[in-house]
Structure formats: C-alpha cells, structure tokens
PDB file of N, CA, C and O in Angstrom:
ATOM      1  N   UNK A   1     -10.392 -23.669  -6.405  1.00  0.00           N
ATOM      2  CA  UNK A   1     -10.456 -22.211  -6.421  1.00  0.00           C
ATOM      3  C   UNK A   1     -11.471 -21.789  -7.480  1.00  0.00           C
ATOM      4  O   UNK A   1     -11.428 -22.133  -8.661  1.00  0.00           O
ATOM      5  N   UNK A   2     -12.279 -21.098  -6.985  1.00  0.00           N
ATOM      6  CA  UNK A   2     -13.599 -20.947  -7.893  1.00  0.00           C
ATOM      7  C   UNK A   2     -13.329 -19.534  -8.486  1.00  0.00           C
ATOM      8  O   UNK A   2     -14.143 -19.322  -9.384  1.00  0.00           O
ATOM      9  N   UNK A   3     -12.366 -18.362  -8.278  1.00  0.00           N
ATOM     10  CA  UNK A   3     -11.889 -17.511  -8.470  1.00  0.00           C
ATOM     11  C   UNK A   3     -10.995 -17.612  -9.776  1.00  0.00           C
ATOM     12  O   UNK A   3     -10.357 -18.660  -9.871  1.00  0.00           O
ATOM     13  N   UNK A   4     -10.794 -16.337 -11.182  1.00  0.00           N
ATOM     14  CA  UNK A   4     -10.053 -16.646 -11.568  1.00  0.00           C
ATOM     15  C   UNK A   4      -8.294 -16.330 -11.159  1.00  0.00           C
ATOM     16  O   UNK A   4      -8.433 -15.815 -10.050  1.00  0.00           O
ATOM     17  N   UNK A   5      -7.314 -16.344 -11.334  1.00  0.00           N
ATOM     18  CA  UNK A   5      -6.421 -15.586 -10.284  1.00  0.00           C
ATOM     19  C   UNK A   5      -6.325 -14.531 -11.057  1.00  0.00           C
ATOM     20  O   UNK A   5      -6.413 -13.464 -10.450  1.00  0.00           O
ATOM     21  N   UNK A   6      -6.072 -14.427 -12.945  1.00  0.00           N
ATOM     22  CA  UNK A   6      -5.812 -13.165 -13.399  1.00  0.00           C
ATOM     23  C   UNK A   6      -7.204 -12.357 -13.711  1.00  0.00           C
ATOM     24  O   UNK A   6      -8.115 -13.176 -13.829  1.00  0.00           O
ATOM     25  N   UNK A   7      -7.548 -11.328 -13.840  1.00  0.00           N
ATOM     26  CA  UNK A   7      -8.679 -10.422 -14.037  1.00  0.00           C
ATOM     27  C   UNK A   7      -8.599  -9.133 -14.898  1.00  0.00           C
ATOM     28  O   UNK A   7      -7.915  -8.142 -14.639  1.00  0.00           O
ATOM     29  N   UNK A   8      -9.457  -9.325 -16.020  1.00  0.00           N
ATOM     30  CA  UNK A   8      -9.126  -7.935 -17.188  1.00  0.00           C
ATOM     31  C   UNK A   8      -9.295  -6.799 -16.454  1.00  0.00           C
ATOM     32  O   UNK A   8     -10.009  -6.812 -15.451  1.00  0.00           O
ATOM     33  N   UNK A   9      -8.636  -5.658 -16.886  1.00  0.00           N
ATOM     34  CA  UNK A   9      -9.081  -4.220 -15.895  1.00  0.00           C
ATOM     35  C   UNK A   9     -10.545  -4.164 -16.564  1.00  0.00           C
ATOM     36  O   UNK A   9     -10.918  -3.017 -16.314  1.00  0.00           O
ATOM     37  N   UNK A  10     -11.399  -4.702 -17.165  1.00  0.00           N
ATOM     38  CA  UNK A  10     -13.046  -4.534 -16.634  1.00  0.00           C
ATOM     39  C   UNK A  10     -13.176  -5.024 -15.251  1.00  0.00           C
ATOM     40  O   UNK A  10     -13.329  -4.220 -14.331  1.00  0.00           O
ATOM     41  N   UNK A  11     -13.134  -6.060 -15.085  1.00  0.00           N
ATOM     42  CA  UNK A  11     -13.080  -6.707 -13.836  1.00  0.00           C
ATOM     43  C   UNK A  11     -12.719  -5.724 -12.808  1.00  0.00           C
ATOM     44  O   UNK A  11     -13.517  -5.165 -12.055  1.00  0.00           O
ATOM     45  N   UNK A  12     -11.088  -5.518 -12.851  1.00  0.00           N
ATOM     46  CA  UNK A  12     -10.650  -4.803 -11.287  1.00  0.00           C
ATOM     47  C   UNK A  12     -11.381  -3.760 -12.117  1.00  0.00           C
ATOM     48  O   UNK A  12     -11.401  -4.431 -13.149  1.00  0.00           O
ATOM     49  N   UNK A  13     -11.972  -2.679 -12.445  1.00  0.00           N
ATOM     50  CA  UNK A  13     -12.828  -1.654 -12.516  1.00  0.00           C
ATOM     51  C   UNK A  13     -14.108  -1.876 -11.809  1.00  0.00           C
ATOM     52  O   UNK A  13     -14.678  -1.041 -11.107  1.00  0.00           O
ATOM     53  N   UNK A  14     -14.428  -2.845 -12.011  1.00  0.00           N
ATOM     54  CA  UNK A  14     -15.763  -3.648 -11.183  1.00  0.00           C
ATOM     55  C   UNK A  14     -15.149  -3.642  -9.865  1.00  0.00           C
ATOM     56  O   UNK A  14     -15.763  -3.026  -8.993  1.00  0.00           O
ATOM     57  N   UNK A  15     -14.271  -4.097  -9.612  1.00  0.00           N
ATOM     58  CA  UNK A  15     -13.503  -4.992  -8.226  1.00  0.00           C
ATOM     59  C   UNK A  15     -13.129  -3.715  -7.171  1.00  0.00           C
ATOM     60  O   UNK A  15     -13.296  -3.839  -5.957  1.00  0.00           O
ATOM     61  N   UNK A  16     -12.623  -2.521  -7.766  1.00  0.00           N
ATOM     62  CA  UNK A  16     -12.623  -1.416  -6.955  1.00  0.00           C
ATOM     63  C   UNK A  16     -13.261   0.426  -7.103  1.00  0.00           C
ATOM     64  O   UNK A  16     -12.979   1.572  -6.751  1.00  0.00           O
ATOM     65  N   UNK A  17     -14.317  -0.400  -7.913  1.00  0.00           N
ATOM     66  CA  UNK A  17     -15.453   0.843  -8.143  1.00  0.00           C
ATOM     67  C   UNK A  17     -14.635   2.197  -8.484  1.00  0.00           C
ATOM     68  O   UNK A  17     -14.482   3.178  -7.756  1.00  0.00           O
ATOM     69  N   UNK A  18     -14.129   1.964  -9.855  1.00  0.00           N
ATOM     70  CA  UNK A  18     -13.142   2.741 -10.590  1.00  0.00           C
ATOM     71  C   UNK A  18     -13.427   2.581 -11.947  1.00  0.00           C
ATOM     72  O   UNK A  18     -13.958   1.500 -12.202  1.00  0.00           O
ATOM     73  N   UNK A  19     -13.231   3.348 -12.930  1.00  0.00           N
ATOM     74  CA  UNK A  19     -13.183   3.556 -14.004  1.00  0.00           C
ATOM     75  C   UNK A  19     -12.091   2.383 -15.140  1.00  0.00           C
ATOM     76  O   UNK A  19     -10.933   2.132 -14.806  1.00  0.00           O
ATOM     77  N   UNK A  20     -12.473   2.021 -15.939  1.00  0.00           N
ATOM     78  CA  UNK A  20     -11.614   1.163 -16.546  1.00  0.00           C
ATOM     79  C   UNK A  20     -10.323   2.576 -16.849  1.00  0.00           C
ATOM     80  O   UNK A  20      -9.262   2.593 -16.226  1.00  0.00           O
ATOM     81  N   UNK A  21     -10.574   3.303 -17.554  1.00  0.00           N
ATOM     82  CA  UNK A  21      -9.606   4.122 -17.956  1.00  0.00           C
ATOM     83  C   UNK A  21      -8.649   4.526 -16.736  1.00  0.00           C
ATOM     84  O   UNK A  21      -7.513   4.956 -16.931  1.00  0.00           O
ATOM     85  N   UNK A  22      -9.172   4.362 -15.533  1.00  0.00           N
ATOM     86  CA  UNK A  22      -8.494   4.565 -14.075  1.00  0.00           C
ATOM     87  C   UNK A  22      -7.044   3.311 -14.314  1.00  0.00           C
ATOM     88  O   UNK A  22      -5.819   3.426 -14.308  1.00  0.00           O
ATOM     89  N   UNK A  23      -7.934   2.244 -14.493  1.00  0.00           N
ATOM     90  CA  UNK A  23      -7.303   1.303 -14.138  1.00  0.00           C
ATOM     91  C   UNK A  23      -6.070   1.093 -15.628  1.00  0.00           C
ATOM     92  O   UNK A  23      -4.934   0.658 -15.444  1.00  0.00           O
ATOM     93  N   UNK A  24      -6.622   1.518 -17.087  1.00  0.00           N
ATOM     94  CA  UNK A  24      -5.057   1.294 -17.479  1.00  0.00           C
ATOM     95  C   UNK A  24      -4.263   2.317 -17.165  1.00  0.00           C
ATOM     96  O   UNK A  24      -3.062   2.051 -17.198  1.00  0.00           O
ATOM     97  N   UNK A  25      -4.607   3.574 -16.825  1.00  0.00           N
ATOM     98  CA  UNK A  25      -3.894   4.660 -16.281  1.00  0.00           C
ATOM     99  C   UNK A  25      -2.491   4.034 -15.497  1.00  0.00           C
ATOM    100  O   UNK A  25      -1.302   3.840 -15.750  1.00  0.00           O
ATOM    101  N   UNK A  26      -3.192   3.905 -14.688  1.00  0.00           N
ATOM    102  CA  UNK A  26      -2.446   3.655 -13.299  1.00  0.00           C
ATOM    103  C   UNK A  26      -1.437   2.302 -13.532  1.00  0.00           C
ATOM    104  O   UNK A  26      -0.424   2.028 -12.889  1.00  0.00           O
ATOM    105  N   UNK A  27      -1.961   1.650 -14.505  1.00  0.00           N
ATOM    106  CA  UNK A  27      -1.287   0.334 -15.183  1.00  0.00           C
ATOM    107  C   UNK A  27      -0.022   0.486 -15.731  1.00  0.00           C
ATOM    108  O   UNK A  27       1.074   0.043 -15.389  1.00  0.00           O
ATOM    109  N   UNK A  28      -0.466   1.365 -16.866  1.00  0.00           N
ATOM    110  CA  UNK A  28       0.784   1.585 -17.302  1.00  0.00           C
ATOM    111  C   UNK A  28       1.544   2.776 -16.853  1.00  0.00           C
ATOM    112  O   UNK A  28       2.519   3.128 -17.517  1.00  0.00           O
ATOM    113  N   UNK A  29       1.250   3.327 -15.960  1.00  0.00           N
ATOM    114  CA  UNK A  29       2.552   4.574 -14.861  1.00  0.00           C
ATOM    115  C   UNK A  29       2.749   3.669 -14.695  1.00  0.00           C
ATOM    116  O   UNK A  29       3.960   3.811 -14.863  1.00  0.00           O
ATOM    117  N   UNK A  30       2.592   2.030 -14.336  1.00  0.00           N
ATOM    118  CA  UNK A  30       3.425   1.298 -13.127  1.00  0.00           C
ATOM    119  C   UNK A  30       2.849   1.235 -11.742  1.00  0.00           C
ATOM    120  O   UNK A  30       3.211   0.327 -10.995  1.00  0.00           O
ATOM    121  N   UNK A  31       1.823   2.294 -11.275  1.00  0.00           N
ATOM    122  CA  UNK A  31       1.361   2.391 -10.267  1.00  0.00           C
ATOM    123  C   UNK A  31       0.281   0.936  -9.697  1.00  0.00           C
ATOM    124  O   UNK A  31      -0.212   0.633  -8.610  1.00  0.00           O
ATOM    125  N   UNK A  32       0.271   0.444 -10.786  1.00  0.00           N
ATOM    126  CA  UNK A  32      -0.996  -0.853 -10.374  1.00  0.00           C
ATOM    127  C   UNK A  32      -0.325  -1.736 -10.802  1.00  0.00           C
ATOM    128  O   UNK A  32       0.182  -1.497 -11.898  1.00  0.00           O
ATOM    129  N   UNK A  33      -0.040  -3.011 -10.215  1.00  0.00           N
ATOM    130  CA  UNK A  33       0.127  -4.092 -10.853  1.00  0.00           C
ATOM    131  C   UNK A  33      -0.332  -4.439 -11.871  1.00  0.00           C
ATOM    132  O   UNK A  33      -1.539  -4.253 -12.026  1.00  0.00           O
ATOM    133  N   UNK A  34       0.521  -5.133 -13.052  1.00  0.00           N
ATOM    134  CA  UNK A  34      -0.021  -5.242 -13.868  1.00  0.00           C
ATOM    135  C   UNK A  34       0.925  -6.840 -14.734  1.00  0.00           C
ATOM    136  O   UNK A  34       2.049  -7.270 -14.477  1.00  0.00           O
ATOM    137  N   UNK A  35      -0.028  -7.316 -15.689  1.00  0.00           N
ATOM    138  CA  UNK A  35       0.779  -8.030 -16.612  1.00  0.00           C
ATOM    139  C   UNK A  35       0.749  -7.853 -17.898  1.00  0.00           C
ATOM    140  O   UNK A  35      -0.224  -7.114 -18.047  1.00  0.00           O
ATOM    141  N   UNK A  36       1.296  -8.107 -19.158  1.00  0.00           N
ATOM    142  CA  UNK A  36       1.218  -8.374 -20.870  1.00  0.00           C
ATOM    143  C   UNK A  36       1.088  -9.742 -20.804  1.00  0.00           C
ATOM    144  O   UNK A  36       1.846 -10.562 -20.286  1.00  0.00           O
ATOM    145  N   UNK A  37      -0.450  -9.978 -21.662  1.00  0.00           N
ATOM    146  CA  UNK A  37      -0.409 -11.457 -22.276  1.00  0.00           C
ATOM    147  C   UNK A  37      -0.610 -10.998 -23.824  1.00  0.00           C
ATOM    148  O   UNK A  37      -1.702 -10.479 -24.054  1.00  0.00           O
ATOM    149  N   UNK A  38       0.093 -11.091 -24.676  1.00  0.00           N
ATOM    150  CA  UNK A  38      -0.534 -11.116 -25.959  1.00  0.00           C
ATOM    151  C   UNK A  38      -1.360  -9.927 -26.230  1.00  0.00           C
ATOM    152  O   UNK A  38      -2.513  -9.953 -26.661  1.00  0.00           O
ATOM    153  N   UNK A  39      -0.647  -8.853 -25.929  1.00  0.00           N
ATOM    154  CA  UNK A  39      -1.214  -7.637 -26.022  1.00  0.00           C
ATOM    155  C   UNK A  39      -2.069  -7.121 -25.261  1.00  0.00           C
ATOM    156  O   UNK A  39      -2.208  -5.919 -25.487  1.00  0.00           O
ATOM    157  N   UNK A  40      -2.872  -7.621 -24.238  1.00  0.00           N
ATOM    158  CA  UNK A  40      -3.329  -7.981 -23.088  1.00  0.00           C
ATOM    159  C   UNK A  40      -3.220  -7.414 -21.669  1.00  0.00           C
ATOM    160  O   UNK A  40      -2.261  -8.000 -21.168  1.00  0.00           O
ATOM    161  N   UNK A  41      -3.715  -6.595 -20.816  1.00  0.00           N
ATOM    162  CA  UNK A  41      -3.276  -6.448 -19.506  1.00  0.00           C
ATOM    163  C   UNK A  41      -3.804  -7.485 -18.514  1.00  0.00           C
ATOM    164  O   UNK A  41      -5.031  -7.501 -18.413  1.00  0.00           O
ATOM    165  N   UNK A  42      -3.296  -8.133 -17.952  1.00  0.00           N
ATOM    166  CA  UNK A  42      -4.015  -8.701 -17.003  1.00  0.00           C
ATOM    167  C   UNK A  42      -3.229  -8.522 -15.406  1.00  0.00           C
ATOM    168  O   UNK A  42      -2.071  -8.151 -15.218  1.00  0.00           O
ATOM    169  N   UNK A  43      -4.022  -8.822 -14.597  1.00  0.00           N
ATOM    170  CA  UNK A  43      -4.260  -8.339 -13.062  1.00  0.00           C
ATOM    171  C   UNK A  43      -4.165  -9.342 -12.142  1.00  0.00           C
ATOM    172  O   UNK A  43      -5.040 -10.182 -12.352  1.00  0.00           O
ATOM    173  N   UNK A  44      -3.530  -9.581 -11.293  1.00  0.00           N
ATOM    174  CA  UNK A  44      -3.739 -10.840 -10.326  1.00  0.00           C
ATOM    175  C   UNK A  44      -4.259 -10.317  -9.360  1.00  0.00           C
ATOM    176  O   UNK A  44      -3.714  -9.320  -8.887  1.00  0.00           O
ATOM    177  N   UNK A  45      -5.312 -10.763  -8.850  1.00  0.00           N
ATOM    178  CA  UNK A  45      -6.136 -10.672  -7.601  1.00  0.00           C
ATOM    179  C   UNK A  45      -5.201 -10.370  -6.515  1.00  0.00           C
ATOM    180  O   UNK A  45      -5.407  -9.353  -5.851  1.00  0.00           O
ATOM    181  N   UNK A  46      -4.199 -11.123  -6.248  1.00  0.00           N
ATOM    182  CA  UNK A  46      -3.390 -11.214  -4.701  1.00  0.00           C
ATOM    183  C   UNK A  46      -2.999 -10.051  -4.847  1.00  0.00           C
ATOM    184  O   UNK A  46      -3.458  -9.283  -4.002  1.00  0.00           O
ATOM    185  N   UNK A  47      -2.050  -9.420  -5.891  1.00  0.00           N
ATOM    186  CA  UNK A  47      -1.149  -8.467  -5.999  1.00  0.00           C
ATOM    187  C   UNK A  47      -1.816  -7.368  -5.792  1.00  0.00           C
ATOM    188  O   UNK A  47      -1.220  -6.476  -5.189  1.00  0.00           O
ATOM    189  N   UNK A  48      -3.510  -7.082  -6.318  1.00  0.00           N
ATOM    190  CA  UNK A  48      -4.284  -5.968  -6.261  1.00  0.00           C
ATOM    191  C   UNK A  48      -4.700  -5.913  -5.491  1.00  0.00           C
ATOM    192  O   UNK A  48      -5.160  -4.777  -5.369  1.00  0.00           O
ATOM    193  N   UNK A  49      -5.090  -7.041  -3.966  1.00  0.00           N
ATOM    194  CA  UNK A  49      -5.670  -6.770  -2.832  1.00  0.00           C
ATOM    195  C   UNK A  49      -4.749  -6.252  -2.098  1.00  0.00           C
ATOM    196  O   UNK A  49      -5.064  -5.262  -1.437  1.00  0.00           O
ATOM    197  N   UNK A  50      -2.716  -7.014  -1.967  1.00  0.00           N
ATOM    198  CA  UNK A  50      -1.990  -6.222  -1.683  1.00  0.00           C
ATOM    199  C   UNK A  50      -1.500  -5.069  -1.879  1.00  0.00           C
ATOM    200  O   UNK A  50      -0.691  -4.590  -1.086  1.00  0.00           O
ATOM    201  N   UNK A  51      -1.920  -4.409  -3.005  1.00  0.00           N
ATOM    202  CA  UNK A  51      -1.582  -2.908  -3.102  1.00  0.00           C
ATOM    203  C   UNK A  51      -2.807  -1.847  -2.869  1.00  0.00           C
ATOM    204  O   UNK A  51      -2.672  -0.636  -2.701  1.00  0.00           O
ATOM    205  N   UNK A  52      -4.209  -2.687  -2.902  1.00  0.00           N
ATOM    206  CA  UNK A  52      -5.127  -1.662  -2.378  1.00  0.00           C
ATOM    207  C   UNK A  52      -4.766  -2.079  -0.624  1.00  0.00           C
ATOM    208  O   UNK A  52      -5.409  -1.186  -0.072  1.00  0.00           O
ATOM    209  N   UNK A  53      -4.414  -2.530   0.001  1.00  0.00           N
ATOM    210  CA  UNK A  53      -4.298  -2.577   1.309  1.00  0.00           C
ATOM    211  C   UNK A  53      -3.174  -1.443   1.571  1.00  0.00           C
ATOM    212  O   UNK A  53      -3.392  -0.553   2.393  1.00  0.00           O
ATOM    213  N   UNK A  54      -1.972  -1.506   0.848  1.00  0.00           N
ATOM    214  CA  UNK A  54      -0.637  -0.499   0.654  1.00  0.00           C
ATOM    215  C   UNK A  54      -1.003   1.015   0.715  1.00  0.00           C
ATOM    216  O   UNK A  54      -0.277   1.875   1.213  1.00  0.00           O
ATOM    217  N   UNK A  55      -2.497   1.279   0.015  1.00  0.00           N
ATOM    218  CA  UNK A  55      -3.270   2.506  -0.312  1.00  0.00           C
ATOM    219  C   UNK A  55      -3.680   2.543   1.137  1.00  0.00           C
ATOM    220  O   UNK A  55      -3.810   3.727   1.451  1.00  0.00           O
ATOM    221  N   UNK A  56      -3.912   1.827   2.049  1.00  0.00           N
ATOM    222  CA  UNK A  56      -4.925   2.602   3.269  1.00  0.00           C
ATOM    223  C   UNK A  56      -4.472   3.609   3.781  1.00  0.00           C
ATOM    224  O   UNK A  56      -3.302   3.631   4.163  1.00  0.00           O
ATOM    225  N   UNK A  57      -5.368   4.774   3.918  1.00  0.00           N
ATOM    226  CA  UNK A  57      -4.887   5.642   5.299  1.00  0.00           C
ATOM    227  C   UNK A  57      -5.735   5.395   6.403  1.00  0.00           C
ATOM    228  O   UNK A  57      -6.684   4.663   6.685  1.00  0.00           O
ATOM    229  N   UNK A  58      -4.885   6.475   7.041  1.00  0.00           N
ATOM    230  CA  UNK A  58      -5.554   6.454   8.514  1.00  0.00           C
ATOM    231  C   UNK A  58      -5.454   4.822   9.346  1.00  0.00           C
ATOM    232  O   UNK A  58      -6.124   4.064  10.047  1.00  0.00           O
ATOM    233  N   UNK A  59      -4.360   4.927   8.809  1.00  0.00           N
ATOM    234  CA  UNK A  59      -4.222   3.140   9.593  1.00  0.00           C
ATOM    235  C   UNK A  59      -3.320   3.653  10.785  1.00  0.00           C
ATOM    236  O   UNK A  59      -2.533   4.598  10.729  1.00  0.00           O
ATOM    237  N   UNK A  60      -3.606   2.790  11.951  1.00  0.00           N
ATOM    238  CA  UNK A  60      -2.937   3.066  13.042  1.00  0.00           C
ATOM    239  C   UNK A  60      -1.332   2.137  13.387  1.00  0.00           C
ATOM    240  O   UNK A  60      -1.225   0.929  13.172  1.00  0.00           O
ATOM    241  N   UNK A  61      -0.390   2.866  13.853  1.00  0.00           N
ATOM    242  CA  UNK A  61       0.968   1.996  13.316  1.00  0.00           C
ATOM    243  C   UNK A  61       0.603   1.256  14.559  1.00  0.00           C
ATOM    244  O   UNK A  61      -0.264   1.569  15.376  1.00  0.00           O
ATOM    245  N   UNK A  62       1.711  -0.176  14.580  1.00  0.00           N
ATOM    246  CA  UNK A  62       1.080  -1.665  14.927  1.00  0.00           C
ATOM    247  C   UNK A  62       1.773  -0.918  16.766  1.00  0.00           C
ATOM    248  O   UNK A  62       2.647  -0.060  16.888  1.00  0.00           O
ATOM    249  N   UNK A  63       0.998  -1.630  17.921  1.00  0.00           N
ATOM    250  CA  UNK A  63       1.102  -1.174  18.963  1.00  0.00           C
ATOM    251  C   UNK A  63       2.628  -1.693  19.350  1.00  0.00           C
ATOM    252  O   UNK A  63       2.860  -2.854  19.012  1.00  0.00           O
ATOM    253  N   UNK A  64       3.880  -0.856  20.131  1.00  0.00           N
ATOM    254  CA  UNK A  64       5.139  -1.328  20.453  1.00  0.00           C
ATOM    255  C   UNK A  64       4.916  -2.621  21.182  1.00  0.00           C
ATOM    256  O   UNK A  64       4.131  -2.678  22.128  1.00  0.00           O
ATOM    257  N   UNK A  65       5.586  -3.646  20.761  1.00  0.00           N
ATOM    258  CA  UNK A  65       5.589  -4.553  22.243  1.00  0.00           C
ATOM    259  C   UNK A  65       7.058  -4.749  22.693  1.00  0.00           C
ATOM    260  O   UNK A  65       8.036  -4.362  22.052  1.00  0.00           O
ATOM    261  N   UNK A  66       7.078  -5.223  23.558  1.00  0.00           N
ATOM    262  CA  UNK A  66       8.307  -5.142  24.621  1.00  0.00           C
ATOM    263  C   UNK A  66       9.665  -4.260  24.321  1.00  0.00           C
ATOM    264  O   UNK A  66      10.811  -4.709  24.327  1.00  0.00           O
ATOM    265  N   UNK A  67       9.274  -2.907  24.056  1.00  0.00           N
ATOM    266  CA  UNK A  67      10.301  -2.119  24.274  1.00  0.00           C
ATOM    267  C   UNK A  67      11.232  -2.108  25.193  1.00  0.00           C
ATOM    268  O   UNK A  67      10.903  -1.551  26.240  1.00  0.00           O
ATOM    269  N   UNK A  68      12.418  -2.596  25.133  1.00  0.00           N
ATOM    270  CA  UNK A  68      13.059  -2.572  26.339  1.00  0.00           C
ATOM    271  C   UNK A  68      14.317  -1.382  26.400  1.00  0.00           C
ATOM    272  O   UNK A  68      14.127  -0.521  25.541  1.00  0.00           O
ATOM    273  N   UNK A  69      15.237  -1.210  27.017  1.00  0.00           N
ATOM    274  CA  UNK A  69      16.041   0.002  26.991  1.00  0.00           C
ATOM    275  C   UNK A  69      17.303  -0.170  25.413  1.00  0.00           C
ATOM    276  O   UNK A  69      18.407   0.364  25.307  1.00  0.00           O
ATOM    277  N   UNK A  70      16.742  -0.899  24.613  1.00  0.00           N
ATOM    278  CA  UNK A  70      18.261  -1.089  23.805  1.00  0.00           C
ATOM    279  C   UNK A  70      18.378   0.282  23.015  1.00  0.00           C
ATOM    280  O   UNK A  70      17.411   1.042  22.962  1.00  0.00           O
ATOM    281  N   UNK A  71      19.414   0.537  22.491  1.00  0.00           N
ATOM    282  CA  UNK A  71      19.199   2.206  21.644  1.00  0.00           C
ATOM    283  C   UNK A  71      18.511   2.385  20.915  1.00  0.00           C
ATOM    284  O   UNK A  71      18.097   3.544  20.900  1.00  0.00           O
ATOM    285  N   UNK A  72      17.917   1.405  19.828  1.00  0.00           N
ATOM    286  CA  UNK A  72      16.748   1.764  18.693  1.00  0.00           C
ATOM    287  C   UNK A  72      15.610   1.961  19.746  1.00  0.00           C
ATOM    288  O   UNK A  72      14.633   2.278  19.068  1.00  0.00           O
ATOM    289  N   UNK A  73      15.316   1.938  20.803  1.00  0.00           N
ATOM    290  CA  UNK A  73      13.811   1.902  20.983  1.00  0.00           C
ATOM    291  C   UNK A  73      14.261   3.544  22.049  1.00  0.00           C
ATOM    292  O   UNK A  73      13.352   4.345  22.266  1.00  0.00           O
ATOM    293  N   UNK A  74      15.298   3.745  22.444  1.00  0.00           N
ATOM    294  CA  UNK A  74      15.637   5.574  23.126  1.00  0.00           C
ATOM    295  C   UNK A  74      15.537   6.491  21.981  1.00  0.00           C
ATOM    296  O   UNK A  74      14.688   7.383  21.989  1.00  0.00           O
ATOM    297  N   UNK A  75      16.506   6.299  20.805  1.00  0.00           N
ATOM    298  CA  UNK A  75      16.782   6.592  20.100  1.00  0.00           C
ATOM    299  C   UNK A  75      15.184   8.079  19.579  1.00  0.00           C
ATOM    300  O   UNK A  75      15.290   9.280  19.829  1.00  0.00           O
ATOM    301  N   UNK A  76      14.162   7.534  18.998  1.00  0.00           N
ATOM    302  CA  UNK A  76      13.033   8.419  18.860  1.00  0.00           C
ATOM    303  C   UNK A  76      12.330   8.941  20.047  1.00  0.00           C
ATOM    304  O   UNK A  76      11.395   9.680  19.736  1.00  0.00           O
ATOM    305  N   UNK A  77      12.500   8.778  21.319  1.00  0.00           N
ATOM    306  CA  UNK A  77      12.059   9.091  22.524  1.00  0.00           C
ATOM    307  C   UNK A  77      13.335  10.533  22.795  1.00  0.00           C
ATOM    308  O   UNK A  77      12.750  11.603  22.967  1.00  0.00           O
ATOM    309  N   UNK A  78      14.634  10.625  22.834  1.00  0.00           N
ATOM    310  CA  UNK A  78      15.414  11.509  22.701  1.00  0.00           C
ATOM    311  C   UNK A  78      15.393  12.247  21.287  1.00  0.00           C
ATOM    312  O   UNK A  78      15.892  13.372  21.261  1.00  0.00           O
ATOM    313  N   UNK A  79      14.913  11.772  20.218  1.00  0.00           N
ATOM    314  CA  UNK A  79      14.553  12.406  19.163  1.00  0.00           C
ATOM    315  C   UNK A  79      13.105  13.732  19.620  1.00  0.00           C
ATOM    316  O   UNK A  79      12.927  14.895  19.257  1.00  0.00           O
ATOM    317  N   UNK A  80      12.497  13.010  20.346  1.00  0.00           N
ATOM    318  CA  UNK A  80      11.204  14.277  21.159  1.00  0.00           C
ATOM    319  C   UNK A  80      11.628  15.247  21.648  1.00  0.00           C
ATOM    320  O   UNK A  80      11.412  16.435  21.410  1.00  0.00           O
ATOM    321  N   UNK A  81      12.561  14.509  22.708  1.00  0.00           N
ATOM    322  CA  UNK A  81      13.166  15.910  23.619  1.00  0.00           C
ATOM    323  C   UNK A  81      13.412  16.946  23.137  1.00  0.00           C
ATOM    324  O   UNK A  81      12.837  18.023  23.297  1.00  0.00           O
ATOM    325  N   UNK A  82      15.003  16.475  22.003  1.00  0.00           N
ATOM    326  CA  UNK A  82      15.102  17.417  21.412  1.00  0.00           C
ATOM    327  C   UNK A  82      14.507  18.388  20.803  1.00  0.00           C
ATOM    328  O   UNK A  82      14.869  19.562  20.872  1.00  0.00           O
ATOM    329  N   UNK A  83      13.010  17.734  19.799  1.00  0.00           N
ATOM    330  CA  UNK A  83      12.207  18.802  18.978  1.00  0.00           C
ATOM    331  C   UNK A  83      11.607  19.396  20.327  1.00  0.00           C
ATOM    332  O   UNK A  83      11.385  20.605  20.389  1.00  0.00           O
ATOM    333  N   UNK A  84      11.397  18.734  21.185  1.00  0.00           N
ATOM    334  CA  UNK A  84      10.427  19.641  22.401  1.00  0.00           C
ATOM    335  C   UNK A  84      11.251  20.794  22.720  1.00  0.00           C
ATOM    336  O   UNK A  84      10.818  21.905  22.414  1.00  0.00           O
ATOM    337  N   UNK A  85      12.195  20.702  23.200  1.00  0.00           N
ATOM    338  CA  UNK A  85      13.252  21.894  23.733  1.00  0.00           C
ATOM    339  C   UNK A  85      13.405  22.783  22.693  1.00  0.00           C
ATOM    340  O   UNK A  85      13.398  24.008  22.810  1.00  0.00           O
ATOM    341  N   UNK A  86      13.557  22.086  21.559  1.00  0.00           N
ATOM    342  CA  UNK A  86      14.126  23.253  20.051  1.00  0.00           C
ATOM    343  C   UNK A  86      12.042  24.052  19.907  1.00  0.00           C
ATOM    344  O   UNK A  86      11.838  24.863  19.004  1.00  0.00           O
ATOM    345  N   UNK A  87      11.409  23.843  20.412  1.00  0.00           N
ATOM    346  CA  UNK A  87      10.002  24.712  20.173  1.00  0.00           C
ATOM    347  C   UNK A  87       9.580  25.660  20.457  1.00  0.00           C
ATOM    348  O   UNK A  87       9.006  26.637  19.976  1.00  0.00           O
ATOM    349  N   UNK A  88      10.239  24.939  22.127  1.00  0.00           N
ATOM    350  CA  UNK A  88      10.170  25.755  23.220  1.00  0.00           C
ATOM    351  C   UNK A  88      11.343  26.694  23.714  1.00  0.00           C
ATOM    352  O   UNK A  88      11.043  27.479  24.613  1.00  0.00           O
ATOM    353  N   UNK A  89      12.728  26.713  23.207  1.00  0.00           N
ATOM    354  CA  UNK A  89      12.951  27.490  23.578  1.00  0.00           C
ATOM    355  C   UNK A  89      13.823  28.191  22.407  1.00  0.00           C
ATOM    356  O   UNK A  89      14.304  29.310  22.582  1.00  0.00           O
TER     357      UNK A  89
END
C-alpha cells in the first residue's frame, strides 16, 4: 500500500478542496471523522471516502427488484392513494 492510511487535515484539505480550518471545524463538531494521536488529529482515508460518499446528493435510490405482493412492498403504494385522495378531495 503506497498510500498512507492516516492523513493530517492538511492533507484531507488538499484531498477535498476545503479549507484546513473547514476540516478541524467539522472535526471537532464530530461531523468528520476524526482521531487524537498525541495531541494530533488524524484522518483515515476509508472513513473520509465513506462519509464524503454519505454527503452525495442527487443520488438516485437503488432500482426495486422483485417486488412481490408481501405488505412492506403495498404498504407505500397505499401510502399514495391515500395522500392522492387527501389532495384531491
């Protein structure tokens, strides 16, 4: 692995074209992964690609497959009706 796994917030500031001050911000709310080494923040790569992925919008939810008649899959389909009828009448 030619990568290091932990990375100073210079780094992830580099890594997601953000401000260092962004990055202890968000560090210490808790909002970013984060670690203490010896007074130290450090960052693991995996954890920060998984939570900038967590950040996407406009992502499309994953396509249904084999819906079949059991009640969780009626269940939001009669959830429509209802708001449809309650709109309309």
């Amino acid at each position: 692995m030619n990568e290091r796994e932990y990375m100073s917030a210079q780094e992830v500031a580099a890594y997601f074209g953000v401000s260092t001050d962004w990055v202890y911000e968000r560090a210490a709310a808790g909002e970013l992964p984060s670690y203490k080494f010896g007074g130290h923040r450090r960052f693991r790569r995996s954890e920060l690609d998984a939570w900038a992925e967590a950040q996407r919008e406009g992502q499309a939810p994953p396509p249904a497959e084999n819906l079949g008649p059991c009640e969780e899959n009626r269940a939001p389909a009669a959830a429509d009706a209802l708001a449809t009828r309650a709109l309309s009448g």
